[in-house]
N, C-alpha and C positions, 0 to 999 in steps of 0.2 A: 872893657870886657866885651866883647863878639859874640854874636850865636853860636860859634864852634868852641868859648872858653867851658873850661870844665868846671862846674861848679863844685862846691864842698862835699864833704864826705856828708855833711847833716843834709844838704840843700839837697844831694842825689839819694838821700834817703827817704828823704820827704816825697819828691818827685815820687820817686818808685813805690811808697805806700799810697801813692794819691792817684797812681795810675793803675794799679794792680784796685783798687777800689770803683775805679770807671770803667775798664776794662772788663771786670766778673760783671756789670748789667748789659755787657753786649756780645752777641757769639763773636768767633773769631772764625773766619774760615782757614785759618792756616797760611804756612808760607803759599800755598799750591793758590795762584789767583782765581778766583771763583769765572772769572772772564772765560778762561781757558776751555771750562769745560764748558760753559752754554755758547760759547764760539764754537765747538766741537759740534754740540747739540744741531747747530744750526747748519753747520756743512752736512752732516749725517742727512738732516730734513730738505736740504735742496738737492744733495746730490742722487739719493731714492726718489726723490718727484722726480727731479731729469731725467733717472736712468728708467722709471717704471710711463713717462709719456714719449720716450723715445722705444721701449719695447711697445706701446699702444700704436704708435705711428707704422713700425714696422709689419706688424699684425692688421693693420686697416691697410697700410699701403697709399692712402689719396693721391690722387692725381697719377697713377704708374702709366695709365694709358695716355699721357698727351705730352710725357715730359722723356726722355731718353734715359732716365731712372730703370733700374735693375731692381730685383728683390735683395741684392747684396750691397747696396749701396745705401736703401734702409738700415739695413743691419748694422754697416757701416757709422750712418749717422746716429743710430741708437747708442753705439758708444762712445762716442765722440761728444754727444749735449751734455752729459753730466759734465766732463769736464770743461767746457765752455762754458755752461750756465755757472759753473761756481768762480770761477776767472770773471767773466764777467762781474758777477756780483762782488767779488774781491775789487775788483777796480773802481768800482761806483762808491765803495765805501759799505756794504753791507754788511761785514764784519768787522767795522771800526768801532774799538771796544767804549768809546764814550759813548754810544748810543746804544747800547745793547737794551733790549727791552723797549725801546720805544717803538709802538704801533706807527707814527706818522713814518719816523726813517724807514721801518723794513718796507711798506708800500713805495715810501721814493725808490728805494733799490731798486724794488722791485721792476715801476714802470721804467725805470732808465736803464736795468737791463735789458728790457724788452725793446726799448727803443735802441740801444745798442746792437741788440740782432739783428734789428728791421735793417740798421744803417750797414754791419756790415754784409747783408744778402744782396743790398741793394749796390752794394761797389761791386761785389762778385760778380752779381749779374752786367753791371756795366762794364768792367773789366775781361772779364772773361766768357766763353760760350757755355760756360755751365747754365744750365736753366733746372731751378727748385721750383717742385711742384708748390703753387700759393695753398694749395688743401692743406697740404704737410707743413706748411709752415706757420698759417691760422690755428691747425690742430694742438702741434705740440707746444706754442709759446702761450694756447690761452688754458692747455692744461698744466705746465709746469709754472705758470706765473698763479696761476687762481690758488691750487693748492699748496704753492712755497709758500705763496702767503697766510692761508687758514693753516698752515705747521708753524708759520712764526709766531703769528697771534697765540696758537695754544702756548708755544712755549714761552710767549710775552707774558699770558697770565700766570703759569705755573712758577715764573719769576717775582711776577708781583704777590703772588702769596709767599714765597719765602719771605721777602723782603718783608711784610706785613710780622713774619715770626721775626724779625732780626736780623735775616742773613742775606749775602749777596748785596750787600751795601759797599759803600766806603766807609771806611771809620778816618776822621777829619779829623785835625789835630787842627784849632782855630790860634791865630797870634794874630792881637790887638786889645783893645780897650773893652772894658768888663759890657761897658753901654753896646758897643759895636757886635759882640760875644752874644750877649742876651739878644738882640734882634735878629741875629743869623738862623741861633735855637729856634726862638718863635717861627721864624722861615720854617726852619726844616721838619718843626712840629704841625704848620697847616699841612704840608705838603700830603695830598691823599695817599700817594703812591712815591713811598720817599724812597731816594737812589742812596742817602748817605745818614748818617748817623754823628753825632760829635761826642766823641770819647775824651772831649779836653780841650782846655785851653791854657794857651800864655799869655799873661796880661803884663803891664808895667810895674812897677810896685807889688811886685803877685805876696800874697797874706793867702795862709790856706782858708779856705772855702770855696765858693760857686761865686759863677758870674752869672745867673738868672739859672737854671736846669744845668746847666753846663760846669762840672768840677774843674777848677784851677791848679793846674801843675808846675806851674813854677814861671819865671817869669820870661822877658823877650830873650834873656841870654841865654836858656835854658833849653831851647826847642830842640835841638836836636837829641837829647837825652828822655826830652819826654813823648817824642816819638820811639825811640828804642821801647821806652818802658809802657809805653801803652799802646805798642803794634800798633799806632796807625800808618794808614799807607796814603794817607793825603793830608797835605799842610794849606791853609784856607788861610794864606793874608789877605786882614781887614785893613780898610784905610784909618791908620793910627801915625802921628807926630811922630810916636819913636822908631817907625820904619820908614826913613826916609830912604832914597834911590841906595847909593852905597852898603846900608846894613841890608837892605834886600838881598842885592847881589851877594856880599859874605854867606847869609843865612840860606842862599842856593846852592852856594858850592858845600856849606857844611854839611847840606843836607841829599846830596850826590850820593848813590847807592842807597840812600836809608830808606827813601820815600819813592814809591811810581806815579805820583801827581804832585806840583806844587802849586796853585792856583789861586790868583787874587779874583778878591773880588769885591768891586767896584761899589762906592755908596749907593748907586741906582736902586730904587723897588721901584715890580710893578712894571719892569719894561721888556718888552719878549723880545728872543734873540735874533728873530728879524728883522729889527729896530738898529740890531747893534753890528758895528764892523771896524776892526782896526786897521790903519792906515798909516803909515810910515809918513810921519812932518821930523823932515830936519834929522833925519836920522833917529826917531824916537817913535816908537809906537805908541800910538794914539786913537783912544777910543771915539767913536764917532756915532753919535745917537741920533735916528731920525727921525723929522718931527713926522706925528701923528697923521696919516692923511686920512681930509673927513669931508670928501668931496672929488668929483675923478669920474671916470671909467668905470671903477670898483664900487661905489656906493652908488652909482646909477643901474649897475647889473645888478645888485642888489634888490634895490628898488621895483625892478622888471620882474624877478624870480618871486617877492614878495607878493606884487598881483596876482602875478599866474598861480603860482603856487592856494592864494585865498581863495580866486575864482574857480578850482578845481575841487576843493577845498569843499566849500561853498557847496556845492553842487553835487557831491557825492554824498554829502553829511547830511544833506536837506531833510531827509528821512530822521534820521536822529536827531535831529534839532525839532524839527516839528513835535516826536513823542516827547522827548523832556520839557518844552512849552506847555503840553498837553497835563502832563507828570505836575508839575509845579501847580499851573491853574485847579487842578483836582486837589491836590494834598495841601492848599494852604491860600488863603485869600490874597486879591494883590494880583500887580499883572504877573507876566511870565518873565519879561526882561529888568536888570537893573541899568538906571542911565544915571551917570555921575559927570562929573566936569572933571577931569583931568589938565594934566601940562603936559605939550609935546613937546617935538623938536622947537628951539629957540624962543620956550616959555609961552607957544601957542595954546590956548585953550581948546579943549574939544570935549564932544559925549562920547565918553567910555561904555560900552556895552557890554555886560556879561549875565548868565541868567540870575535870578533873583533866588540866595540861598539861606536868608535871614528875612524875618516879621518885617510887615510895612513900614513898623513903625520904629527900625532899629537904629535911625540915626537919634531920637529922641531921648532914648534910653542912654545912650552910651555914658552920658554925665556922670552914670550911676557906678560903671563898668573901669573907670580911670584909676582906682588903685588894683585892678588884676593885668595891668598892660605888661605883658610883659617884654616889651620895646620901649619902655624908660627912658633908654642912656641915647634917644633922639626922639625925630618926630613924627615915628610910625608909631601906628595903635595898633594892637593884635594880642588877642585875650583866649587862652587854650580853653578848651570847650564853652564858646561862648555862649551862654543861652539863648541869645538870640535865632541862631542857627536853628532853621527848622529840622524834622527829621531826612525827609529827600533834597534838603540843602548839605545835611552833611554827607551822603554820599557820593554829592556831584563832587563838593571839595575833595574828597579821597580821592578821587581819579582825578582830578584836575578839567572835569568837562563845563563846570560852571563857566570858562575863561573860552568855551570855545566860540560866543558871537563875535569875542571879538577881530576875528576874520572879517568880518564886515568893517572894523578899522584899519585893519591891513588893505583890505582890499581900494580904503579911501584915500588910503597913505598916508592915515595920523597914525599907525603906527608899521613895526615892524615886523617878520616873525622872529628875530631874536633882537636884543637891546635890553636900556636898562629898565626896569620898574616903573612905570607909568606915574608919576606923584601925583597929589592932591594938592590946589591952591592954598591951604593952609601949611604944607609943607613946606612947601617952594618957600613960602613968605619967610621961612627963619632959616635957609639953608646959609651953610657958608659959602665962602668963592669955592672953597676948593668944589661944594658938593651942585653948586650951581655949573660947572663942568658937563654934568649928566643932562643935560638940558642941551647938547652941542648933537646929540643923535637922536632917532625916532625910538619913541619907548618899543619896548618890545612885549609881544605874548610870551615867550618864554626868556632865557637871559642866565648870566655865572650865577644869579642868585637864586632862581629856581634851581638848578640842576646841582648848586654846594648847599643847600639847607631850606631855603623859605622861608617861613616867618619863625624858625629856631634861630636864624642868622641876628646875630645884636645888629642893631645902628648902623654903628662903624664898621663890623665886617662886612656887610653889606653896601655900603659907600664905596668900599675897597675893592670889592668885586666889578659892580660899575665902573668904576673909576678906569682901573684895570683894561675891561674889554673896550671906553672910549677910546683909549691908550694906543691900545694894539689891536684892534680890528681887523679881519682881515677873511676873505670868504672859509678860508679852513676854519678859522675860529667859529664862523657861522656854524659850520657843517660838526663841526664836533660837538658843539653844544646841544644844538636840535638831535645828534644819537644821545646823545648822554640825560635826553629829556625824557625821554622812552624809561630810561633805567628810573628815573628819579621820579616817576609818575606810579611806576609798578612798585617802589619800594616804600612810595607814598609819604616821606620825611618833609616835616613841616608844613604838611595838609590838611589845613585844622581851620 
């Protein structure tokens, strides 16, 4: 029996009450693809910024007096950039609907339209005696690229809050093994801002119930029926024995017109798509994973930005750091700074500096404080409203200012401004291989585990996040983290 055999009148009974049951907990947006209209959305928003900074252009005019430009040749160009700027941005990929919503693609569109303009002004001008005034052409690409881009961002967010109610997702119809099923859900359940939803799965042996959060529809033969019956419009094979090459292929063609994605995916966690690329060996596509670079070009600019960035730092803050030294030595005995022994990069020791926001005498007590840890399930300590904590200790933690001498670490190069969690030598001592990994980059002041929770984050989710940004490093990851540090500092989660 095949993906496309028909099951029994009881087996398609079952199906369709087990799918009209997964179904009623997730909207449906209809046959009508929800793509179609924030595609819309998004031509609407470039093609009004085009057309409203080529009316500006026309109306300033720049450069008329040094170029052989008319007042009708403005006007000209004024309608003529909408529709280029949207051409263009079609060509770069800015309406390719696997990306819709993501801030990082519409900026790439964005600059590689603009760089697309530059390049073809610049053949015109070589090729031919036309001469564009440089005013008019500074003017209209840095007001149609700034603002296409503050209308994608708005409607990136207005996206992410639907998706947050339910809708505007994919609804995934998962076929593979119950174990495979249950770690996809956990995926798609951390995901803050999730693109897809799992309305079901086919497993081998399929028995009604769930495969972890996920309801079971029926088994591998079964998927094309139980996508009918639970509108999903994406099919997620997992790496499972009973899909080997051949039933793949069968369960493509069954599934031709029913579904608009079919998409495997790969055992990898934890590896970013910058990492991954397929490549044709032997006539068989072939994934290709790269290893991790943690040395280069990139981790030296790094390094460079990391200085300058503390010594500017440093220097602007000096003001502020002085009154909270000040703040501290008044409100509570003790100096002003805490100095600890940390592990850096490749299990280095050093003094960790941050101000002093618990009693002198708070490593002594802790003995007492070991059944409220609530980091148990490893070998961080951290205890919600710890008594220790003085009163102007806990408001440096709410804002996160206690952490800011150590810029004065950054600035020595034991550590970084972002990376992983700085450990303490009694850590270190019981990590395992995997978590002795983190120990391969310069710890960081800020990091994935500041900006997804802090000391709310367990052990292991925490390990994971580390693990994670060793993994895939890379300067955007830097630069998204440090915005997202801002949010996570104002929102104050797991600053305790």
């Amino acid at each position: 029996m095949t993906s496309c055999d028909a099951p029994s009148e009881i087996a398609r009974s079952e199906i369709a009450g087990q799918a009209r049951r997964a179904a009623s907990a997730v909207p449906s947006a209809g046959r009508e693809p929800w793509e179609r209209g924030y595609c819309r959305t998004l031509v609407l928003i470039d093609g009004v910024v085009a057309l409203a900074a080529g009316i500006l252009g026309d109306v300033i005019r720049p450069g008329i007096d040094r170029t052989d430009w008319t007042p009708g040749t403005y006007g000209m160009a004024a309608l003529l950039l909408p529709v280029g700027w949207l051409a263009t941005l079609a060509m770069v990929g800015g309406y390719d609907p696997r990306h819709l919503g993501e801030g990082w693609h519409d900026l790439r569109s964005v600059l590689l339209s603009c760089a697309a303009a530059l390049t073809a002004l610049a053949w015109l001008a070589w090729t031919t005696p036309l001469r564009v005034p440089r005013e008019y052409v500074l003017l209209i690409l840095l007001a149609t690229a700034t603002i296409s881009l503050v209308g994608r961002v708005w409607a990136g967010r207005s996206l992410q809050v639907r998706r947050r109610r339910g809708e505007c997702v994919q609804r995934v119809l998962a076929v593979g093994r119950e174990s495979a099923v249950a770690a996809l859900a956990e995926q798609f359940h951390r995901d803050p801002h999730p693109t897809a939803v799992l309305v079901g799965c086919c497993v081998p042996d399929a028995a009604d119930g769930q495969a972890g959060r996920v309801p079971v529809l029926g088994g591998i033969n079964h998927v094309a029926f139980a996508v009918e019956a639970s509108a999903a419009d994406t099919v997620a094979a997992l790496p499972c024995p009973e899909l080997p090459g051949p039933v793949l292929r069968r369960m493509a063609w069954a599934l031709e017109g029913r579904v608009r994605h079919l998409v495997f995916v790969p055992g990898l966690t934890e590896v970013a798509f910058p990492r991954l690329s397929v490549r044709p060996v032997c006539d068989l596509p072939v994934l290709h994973v790269r290893h991790p670079r943690l040395s280069g070009p990139g981790w030296l600019g790094k390094a460079v930005v990391d200085r300058v960035v503390a010594l500017v730092a440093l220097v602007v803050l000096a003001p502020v750091l002085l009154c909270i030294a000040v703040a501290i030595r008044v409100t509570s005995p003790g100096p002003a700074l805490f100095r600890q022994t940390r592990v850096g990069i490749h299990g280095r020791h050093f003094t960790f500096l941050k101000f002093r926001t618990m009693c002198v005498d708070a490593e002594l007590r802790r003995g007492a404080l070991e059944v409220l840890n609530i980091n148990n399930d490893g070998p961080l300590f951290k205890v919600r409203q710890d008594p220790r904590v003085t009163r102007w200790g806990a408001v440096l933690r709410r804002w996160s200012l206690d952490e800011l001498p150590q810029l004065v670490n950054v600035l020595l190069g034991q550590m970084s401004l972002v990376g992983p969690r700085p450990p303490l030598p009694r850590e270190v001592a019981v990590y395992s291989d995997d978590a002795r990994r983190r120990l391969l980059v310069r710890p960081g002041l800020t990091g994935l585990w500041q900006v997804s929770g802090r000391s709310d984050l367990p052990w292991e989710e925490a390990l994971r996040l580390d693990l994670r940004y060793v993994d895939n490093w890379s300067p955007i990851l830097d630069f998204t983290i440090l915005l997202r540090t801002f949010g996570a500092v104002l929102h104050r989660a797991g600053a305790y």
